[in-house]
C-alpha positions in Angstrom: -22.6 -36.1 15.6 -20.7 -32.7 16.2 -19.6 -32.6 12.6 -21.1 -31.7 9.4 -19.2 -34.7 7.9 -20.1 -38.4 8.6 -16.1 -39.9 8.9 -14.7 -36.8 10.8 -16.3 -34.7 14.4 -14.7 -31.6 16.2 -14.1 -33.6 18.6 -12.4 -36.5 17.6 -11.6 -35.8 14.0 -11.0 -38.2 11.8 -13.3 -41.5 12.7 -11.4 -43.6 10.4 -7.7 -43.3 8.9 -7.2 -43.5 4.8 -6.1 -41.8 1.8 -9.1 -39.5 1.6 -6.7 -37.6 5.0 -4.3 -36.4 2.7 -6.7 -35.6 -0.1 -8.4 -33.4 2.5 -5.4 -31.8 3.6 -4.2 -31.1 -0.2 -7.5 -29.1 -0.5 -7.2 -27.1 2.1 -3.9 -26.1 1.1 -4.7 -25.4 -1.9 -8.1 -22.8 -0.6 -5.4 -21.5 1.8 -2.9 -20.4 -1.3 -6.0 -19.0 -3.4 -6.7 -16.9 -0.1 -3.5 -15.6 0.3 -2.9 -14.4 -3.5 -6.6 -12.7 -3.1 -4.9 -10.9 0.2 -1.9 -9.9 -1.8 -3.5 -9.0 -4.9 -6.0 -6.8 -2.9 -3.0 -5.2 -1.6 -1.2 -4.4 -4.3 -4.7 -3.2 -5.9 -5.0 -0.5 -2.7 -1.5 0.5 -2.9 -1.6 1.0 -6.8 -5.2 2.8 -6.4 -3.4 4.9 -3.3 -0.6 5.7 -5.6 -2.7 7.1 -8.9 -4.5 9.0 -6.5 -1.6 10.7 -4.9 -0.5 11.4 -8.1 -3.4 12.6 -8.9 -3.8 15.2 -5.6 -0.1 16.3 -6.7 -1.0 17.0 -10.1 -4.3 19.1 -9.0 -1.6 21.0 -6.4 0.9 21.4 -9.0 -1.7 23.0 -11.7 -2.8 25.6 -9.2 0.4 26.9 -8.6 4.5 26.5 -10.6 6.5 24.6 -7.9 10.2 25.6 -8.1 12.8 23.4 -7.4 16.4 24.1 -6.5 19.5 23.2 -4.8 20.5 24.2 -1.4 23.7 22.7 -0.1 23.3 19.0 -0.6 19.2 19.1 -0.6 16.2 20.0 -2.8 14.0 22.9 -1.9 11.0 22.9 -3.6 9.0 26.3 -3.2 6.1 27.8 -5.1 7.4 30.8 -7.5 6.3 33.4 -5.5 8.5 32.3 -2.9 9.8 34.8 -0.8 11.5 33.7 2.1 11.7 30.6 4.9 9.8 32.0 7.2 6.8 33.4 5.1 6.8 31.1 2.7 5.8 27.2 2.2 8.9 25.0 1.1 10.0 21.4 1.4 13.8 19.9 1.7 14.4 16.7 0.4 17.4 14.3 -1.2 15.2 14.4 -4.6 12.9 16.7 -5.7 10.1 14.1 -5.6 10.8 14.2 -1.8 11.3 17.9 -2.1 7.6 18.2 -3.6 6.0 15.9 -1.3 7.5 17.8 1.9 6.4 21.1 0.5 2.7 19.7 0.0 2.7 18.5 3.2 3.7 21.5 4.6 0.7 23.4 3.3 
């Protein structure tokens, strides 16, 4: 016997046909399911556990120095105070000052 059950092998599958085929099939389903809401949950529990601790980095970044934000032309420039000009300085464009913030830390 190839199989660890005594009506189905590996290499004939099931011996004998009945009701017990679909009941088997039902299960597996159902394990299948449970696995795939542990993937996603997992998921969402990385990218929620990535996201406080971005937040978290940009807090730390944002206590050390006062990032600035303004308008220039149709973009947000985000800059450290002590700002003083594009080439010397650290600064990040972006269409929302969340963007703005995340290009200047990124440019550091």
């Amino acid at each position: 016997m190839t199989g660890g059950h005594r009506g189905w092998t590996e290499s004939y599958g099931w011996l004998k046909k009945g009701p017990w085929q679909e009941d088997f099939n039902k299960l597996v389903e159902l394990k299948n399911a449970e696995r795939e809401l542990r993937i996603k949950a997992k998921e969402e529990t990385d990218r929620i556990a990535l996201s406080i601790k971005k937040r978290d980095e940009d807090e730390i970044l944002d206590s050390y120095k006062k990032v600035v934000y303004e308008m220039d032309g149709n973009q947000w420039c985000a800059h450290y105070e002590n700002f003083i000009n594009l080439q010397e300085s650290p600064c990040g464009f972006g269409n929302t000052q969340e963007k703005a913030r995340q290009e200047l830390y990124s440019a550091i």
